[in-house]
C-alpha positions in Angstrom: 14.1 -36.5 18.0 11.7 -33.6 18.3 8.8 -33.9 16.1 8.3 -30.7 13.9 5.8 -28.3 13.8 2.4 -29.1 11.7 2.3 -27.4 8.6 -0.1 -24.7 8.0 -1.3 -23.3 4.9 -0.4 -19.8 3.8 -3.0 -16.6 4.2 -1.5 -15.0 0.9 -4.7 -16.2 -1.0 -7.1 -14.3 1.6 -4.4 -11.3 2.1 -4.5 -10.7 -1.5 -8.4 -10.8 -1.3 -8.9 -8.2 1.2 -5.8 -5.7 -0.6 -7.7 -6.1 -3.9 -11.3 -5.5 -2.1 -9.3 -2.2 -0.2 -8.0 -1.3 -4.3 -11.0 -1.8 -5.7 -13.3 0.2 -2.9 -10.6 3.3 -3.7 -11.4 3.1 -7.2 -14.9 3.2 -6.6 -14.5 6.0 -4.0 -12.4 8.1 -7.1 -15.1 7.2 -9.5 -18.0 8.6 -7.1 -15.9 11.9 -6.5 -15.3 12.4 -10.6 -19.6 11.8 -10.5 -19.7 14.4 -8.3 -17.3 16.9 -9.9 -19.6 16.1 -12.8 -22.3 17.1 -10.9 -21.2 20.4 -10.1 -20.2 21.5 -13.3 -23.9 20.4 -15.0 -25.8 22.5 -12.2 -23.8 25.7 -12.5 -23.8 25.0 -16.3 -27.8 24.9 -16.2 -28.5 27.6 -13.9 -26.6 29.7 -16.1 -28.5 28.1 -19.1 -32.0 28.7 -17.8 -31.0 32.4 -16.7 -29.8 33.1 -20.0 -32.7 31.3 -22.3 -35.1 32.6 -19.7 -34.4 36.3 -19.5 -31.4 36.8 -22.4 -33.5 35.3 -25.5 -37.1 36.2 -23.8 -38.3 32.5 -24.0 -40.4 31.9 -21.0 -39.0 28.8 -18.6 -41.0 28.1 -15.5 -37.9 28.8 -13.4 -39.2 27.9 -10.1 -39.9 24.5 -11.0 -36.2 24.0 -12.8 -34.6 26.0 -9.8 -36.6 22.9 -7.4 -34.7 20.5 -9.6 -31.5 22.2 -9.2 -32.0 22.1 -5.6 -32.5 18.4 -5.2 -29.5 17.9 -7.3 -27.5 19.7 -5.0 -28.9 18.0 -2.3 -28.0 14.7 -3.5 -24.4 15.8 -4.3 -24.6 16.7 0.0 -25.3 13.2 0.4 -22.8 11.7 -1.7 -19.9 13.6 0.1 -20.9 12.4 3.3 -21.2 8.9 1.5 -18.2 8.8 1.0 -16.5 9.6 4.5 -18.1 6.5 5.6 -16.1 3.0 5.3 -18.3 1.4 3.7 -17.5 -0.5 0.2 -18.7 2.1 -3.0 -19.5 -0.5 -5.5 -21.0 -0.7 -9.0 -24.5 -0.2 -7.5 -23.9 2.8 -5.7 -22.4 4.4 -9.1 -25.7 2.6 -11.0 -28.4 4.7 -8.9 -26.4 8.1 -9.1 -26.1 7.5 -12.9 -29.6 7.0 -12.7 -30.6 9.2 -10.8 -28.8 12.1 -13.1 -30.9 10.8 -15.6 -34.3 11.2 -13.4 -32.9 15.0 -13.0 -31.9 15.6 -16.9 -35.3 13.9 -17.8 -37.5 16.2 -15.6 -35.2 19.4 -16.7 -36.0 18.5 -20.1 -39.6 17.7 -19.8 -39.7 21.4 -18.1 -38.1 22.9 -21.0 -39.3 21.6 -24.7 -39.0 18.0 -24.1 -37.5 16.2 -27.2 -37.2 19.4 -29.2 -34.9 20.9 -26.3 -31.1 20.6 -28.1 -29.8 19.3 -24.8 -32.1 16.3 -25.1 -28.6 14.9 -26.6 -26.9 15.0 -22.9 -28.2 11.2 -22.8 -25.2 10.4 -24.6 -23.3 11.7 -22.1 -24.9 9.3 -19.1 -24.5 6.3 -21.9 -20.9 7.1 -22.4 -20.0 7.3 -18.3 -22.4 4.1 -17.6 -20.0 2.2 -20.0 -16.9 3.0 -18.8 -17.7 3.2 -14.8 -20.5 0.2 -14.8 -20.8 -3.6 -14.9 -22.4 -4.9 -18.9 -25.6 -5.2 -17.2 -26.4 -1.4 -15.3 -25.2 -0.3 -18.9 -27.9 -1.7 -20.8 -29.9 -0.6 -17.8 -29.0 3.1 -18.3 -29.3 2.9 -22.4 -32.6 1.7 -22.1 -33.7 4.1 -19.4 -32.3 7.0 -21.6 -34.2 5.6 -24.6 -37.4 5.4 -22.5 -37.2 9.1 -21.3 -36.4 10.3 -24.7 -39.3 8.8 -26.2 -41.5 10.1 -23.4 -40.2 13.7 -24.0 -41.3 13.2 -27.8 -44.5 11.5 -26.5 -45.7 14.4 -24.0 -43.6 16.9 -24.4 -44.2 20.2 -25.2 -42.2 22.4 -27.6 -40.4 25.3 -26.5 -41.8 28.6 -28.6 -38.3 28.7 -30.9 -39.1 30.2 -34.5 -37.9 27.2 -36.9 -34.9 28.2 -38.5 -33.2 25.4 -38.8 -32.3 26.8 -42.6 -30.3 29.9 -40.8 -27.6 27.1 -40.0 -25.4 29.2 -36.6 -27.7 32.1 -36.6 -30.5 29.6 -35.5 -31.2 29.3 -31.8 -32.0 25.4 -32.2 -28.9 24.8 -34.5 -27.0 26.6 -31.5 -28.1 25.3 -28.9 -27.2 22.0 -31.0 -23.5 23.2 -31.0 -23.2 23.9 -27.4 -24.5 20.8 -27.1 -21.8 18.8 -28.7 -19.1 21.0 -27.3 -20.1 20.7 -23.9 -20.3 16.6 -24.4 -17.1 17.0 -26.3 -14.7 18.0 -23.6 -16.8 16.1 -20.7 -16.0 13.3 -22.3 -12.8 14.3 -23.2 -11.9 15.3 -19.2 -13.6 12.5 -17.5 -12.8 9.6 -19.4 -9.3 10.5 -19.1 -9.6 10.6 -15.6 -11.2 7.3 -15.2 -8.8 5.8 -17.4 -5.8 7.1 -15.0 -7.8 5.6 -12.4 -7.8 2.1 -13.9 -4.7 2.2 -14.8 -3.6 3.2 -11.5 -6.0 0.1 -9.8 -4.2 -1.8 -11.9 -0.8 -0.6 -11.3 -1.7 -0.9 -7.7 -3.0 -4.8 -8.0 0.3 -5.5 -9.9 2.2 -4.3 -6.4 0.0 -5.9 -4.0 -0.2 -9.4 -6.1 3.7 -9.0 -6.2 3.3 -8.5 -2.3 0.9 -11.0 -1.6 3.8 -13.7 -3.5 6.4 -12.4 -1.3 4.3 -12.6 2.0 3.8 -16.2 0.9 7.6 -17.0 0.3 8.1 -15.5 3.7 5.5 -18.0 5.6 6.7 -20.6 3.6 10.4 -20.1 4.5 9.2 -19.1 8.1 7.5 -22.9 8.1 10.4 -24.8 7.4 13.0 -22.5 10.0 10.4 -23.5 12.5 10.7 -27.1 11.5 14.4 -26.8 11.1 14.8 -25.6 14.4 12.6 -27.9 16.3 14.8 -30.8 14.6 18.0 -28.9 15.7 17.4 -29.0 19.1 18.1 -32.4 20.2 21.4 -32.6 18.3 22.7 -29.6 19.4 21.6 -30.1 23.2 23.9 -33.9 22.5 26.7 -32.1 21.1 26.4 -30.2 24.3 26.6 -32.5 26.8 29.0 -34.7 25.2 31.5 -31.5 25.0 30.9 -30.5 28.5 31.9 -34.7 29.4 35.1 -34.0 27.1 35.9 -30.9 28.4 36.1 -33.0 32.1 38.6 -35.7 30.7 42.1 -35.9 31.7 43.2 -36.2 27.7 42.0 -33.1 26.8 42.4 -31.0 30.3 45.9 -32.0 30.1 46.2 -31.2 26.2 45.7 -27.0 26.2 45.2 -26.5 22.5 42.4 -29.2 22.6 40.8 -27.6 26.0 41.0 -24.2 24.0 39.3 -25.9 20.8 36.3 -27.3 22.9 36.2 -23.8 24.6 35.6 -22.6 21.2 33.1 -25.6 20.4 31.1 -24.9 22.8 31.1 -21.2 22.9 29.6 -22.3 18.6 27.0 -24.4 20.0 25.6 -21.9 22.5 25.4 -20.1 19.4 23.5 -22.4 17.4 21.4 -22.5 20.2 20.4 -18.9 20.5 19.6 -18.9 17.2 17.5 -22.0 17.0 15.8 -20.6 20.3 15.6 -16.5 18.4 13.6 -18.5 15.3 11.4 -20.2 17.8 11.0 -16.9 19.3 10.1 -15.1 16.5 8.0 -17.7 15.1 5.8 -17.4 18.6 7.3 -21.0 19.8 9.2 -20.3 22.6 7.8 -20.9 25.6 8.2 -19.7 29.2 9.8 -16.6 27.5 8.2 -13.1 26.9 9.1 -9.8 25.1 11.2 -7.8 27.6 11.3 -4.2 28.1 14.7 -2.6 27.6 15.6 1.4 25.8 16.4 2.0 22.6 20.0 2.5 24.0 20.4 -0.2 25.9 19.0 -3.0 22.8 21.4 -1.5 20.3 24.2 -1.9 22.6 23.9 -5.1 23.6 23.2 -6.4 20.0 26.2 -4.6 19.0 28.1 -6.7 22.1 27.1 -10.0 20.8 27.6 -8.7 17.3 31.3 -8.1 18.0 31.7 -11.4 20.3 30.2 -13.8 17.5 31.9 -12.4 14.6 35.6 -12.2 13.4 35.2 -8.3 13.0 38.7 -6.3 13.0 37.7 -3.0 12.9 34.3 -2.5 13.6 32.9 1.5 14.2 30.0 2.3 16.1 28.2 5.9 17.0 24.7 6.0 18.6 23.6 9.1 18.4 20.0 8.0 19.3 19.8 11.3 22.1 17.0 10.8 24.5 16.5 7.8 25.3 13.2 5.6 25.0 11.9 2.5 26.7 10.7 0.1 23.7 10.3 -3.4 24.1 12.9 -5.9 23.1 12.0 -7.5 19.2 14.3 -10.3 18.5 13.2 -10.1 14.3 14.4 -6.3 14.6 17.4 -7.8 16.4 18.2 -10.5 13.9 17.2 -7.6 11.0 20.7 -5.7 11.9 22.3 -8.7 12.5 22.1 -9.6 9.0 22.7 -6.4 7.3 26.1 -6.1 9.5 27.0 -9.8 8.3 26.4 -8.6 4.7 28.2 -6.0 5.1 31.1 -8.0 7.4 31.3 -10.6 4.3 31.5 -7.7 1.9 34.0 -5.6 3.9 36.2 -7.9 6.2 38.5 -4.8 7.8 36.0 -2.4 8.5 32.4 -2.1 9.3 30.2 1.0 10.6 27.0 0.9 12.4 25.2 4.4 13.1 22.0 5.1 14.9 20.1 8.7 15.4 16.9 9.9 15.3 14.6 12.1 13.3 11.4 13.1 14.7 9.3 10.2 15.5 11.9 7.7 13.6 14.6 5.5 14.1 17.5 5.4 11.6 20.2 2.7 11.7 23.1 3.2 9.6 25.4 0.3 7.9 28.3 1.0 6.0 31.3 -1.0 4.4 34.1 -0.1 2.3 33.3 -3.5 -0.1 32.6 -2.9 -3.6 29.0 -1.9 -3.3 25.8 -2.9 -5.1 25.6 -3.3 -8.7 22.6 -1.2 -10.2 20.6 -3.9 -10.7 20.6 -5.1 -7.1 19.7 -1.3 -6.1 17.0 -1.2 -8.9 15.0 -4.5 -7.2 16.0 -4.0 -4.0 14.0 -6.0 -1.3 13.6 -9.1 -4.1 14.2 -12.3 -3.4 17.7 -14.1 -4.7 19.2 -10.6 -5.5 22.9 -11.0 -4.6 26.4 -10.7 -6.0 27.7 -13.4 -3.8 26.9 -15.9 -7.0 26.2 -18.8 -4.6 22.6 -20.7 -5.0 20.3 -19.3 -2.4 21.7 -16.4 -1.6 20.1 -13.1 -1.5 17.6 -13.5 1.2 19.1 -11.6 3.8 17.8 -7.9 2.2 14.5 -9.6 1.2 13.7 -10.7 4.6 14.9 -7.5 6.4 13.2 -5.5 3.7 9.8 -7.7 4.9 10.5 -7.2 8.7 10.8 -3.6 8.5 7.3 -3.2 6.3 5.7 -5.1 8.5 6.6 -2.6 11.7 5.7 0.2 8.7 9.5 0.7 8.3 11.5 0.6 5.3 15.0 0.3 4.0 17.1 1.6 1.6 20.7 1.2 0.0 23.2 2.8 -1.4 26.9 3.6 -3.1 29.1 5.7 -1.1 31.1 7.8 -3.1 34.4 7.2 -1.8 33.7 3.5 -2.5 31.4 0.7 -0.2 27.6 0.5 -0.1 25.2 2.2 3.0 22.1 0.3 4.2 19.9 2.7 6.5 16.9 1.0 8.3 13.8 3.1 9.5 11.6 2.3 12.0 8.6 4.5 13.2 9.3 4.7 17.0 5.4 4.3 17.7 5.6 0.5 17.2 8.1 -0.7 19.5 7.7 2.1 22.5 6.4 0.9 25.4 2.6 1.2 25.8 2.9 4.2 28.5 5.6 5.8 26.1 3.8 5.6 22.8 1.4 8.6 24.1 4.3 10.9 24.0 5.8 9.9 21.3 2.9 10.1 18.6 2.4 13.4 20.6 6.0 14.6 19.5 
């Protein structure tokens, strides 16, 4: 007996790793942008501000200076775009010093325009608020206490803008309106961007829930890829003994002189070379076989010969088939691709004995396999968690793998599949397949170039 192969641990642990690291970098990537967007806004909100203060109320600003400010702000939102083409990680540090740094700019605006007794001096809230939601506990605390610092330096050192005090004039006061504008302008960019960063979250963790469902999948698929490798290494010696003690059969005069019992080892045999094949399509696929390689062949010529041995393996009775592919293309022969169709035409054989219809075409730079019955079609439920494991209406344990796998096979070519209920009764499977991934290396030029 062949030993099996050695077990191996499954990668889902690490693959979910590196999909949450990829979520989490995007996240950081949207939180940047909204920084910058909030970037924007402040500078055109405070070159407005010091134009108006400066040269609408007659209270002298020294422009030049705040306009240098302004400048470097701009400059650092320069810098953060290209940040953020490059593929590097954007983590809580990186959204730390830009806080930080906003607060280095508000400070020095301030300090150039009344210091504590400026009504915008209340815009640290805003930096407090944004460090809370976007930051780690720790670069929180960081940022409170560097906004409490500044403002007690600008009380320290600062000097006071020349504003009459008429606080007692409530809105007709410049101070108590500046005040207003103040809490308006906090108001709704709070309002704006917390709501955004919220949608983000809640999209992160919409998108963890997927990959975490993905990454459990991937590992039910090694697992069950394990044990059909195992299987088939153990299925080998038997099946190569039933074999040769057919072919000795075949050659005695009992059963050469019987013609129903020659015709029934035929038959026997013709199963076994069967089992074979498929034992040896598992190895294949499982990157066991050996002294065999991927073959070249066109998209024409590996969807009729699959539909040959289809037809010659199965008790189909009426069995349609249109390939409507148009020019052809040399790919290279993929025996999980092959074994994909296979078991959506069994599914739909076993749900549709009479009649079965396989259709290929093309659109664009993709593959489209048809497969339709006239069975009684998917319940709602099986349509609504397509591609999950143990979905079936055959009500037998273990069933509903077939869609799960083929659903996996075709994602992992960057292909997908989807079903449906024909209205004149039956169910339709249609498998896509980018074209890109099986072409042959010299093809796959001109067909990305389509």
């Amino acid at each position: 007996m062949s030993s099996s192969s050695p077990s191996k641990t499954p990668p889902s642990g690490s693959l979910f790793s590196a999909l949450r690291r990829s979520s989490d970098d995007l996240t950081g990537r949207k939180n940047l942008q909204l920084l910058i967007q909030l970037r924007w806004i402040a500078m055109f909100g405070q070159f407005a501000t010091i134009l108006v203060v400066n040269y609408g109320f007659d209270i002298e600003l020294p422009v030049a200076q705040m306009l240098m400010v302004l400048f470097g702000l701009l400059l650092l939102n320069a810098v953060s775009l290209l940040r953020m083409r490059l593929p590097k990680t954007i983590g809580n540090t990186e959204l730390f010093l830009s806080l930080l740094i906003d607060v280095a700019t508000l400070t020095m605006l301030l300090a150039l325009s009344g210091g504590a007794s400026n009504p915008f001096v209340f815009l640290y809230l805003l930096q407090v608020i944004l460090g809370a939601v976007l930051l780690e506990v720790w670069s929180t605390w960081v940022i409170l206490v560097t906004t409490t610092l500044c403002f007690g330096w600008l009380a320290w050192y600062g000097h006071p803008l020349p504003m009459p005090l008429d606080h007692s004039e409530g809105l007709f006061s410049l101070y108590i309106e500046g005040m207003f504008i103040c809490f308006v302008l906090n108001g709704v960019l709070l309002v704006v961007f917390i709501n955004r960063i919220t949608r983000n979250r809640r999209q992160r963790d919409e998108h963890l829930a997927q990959l975490r469902q993905r990454a459990a999948e991937e590992e039910h698929i090694v697992r069950m890829g394990l044990l059909a490798s195992g299987a088939a290494h153990e299925l080998g010696t038997p099946l190569a003994t039933l074999s040769v003690i057919l072919g000795d059969w075949r050659h005695m005069e009992p059963f050469k002189s019987n013609g129903d019992l020659a015709q029934e080892i035929t038959e026997m045999q013709t199963q076994v070379l069967r089992c074979k094949s498929i034992v040896s399509g598992i190895l294949l696929s499982a990157g066991e076989a050996r002294g065999e390689s991927s073959e070249g062949t066109t998209v024409r010529a590996f969807l009729d010969d699959l539909v040959d041995e289809w037809r010659e393996t199965r008790p189909v009775k009426d069995f349609s088939y249109s390939n409507e592919f148009g020019e052809d293309l040399s790919i290279v022969s993929d025996s999980a691709l092959r074994q994909s169709i296979h078991n959506v035409l069994d599914n739909a054989l076993e749900a549709s004995p009479h009649w079965v219809r396989l259709s290929v075409y093309r659109e664009g730079k993709t593959l489209l396999v048809s497969v339709a019955d006239r069975g009684p079609g998917f319940a709602q439920a099986m349509l609504d968690n397509l591609g999950r494991p143990y979905q079936s209406s055959k009500g037998r344990p273990g069933s509903g793998l077939g869609l799960f796998l083929v659903m996996n096979v075709l994602r992992t070519l960057g292909g997908n599949l989807k079903a449906s209920n024909l209205v004149q009764g039956g169910a339709l499977v249609t498998l896509s397949l980018p074209l890109s991934v099986v072409a042959l290396k010299q093809e796959r030029g001109e067909t990305n170039g389509d």
